[in-house]
C-alpha positions, 0 to 999 in steps of 0.5 A, a space after each residue: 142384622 147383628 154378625 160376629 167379627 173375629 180378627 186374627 193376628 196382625 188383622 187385629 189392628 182394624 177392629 174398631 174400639 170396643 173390641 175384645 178378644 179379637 173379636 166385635 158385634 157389628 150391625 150390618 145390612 141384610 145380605 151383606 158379604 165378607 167383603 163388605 164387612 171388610 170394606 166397612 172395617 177399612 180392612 183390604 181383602 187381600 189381608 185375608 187369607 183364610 175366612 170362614 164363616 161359622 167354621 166353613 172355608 169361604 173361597 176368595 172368588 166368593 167373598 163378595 157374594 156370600 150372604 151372610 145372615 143373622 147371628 154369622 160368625 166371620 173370622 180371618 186370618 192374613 197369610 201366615 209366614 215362617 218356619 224352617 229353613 
């Protein structure tokens, strides 16, 4: 099944070649999770701090076991530092 990969900021760097935008097409397993996708693009879990999947907030307890089905977007981001003070 064909998902989508959005990887934000400094995640970036594990997409692999080919990538626009932030962004590839990968071919997966039917009833792969975020952390496979994860696994497969080399990227730790603990990277990513806020995933979401078509725009929905997937807790970390869950990334191992949330399906992901045909034509899923998933997006992450790493934890996010800075600011005032």
């Amino acid at each position: 099944m064909r998902v989508t990969v959005k990887l934000y900021a400094l995640l970036g760097r594990y997409l692999p070649p080919g990538s626009e935008d932030n962004q590839i097409s990968l071919t997966v397993d039917s009833g792969s999770t975020p952390e496979d996708i994860f696994a497969k693009l080399n990227l730790p879990p603990q990277h990513c701090h806020l995933v979401l999947v078509n725009g929905v907030y997937v807790p970390p307890g869950q990334r191992a076991f949330y399906s992901l089905k045909e034509n899923d977007a998933l997006a992450a981001w790493p934890p996010i530092g800075g600011g005032l003070g």
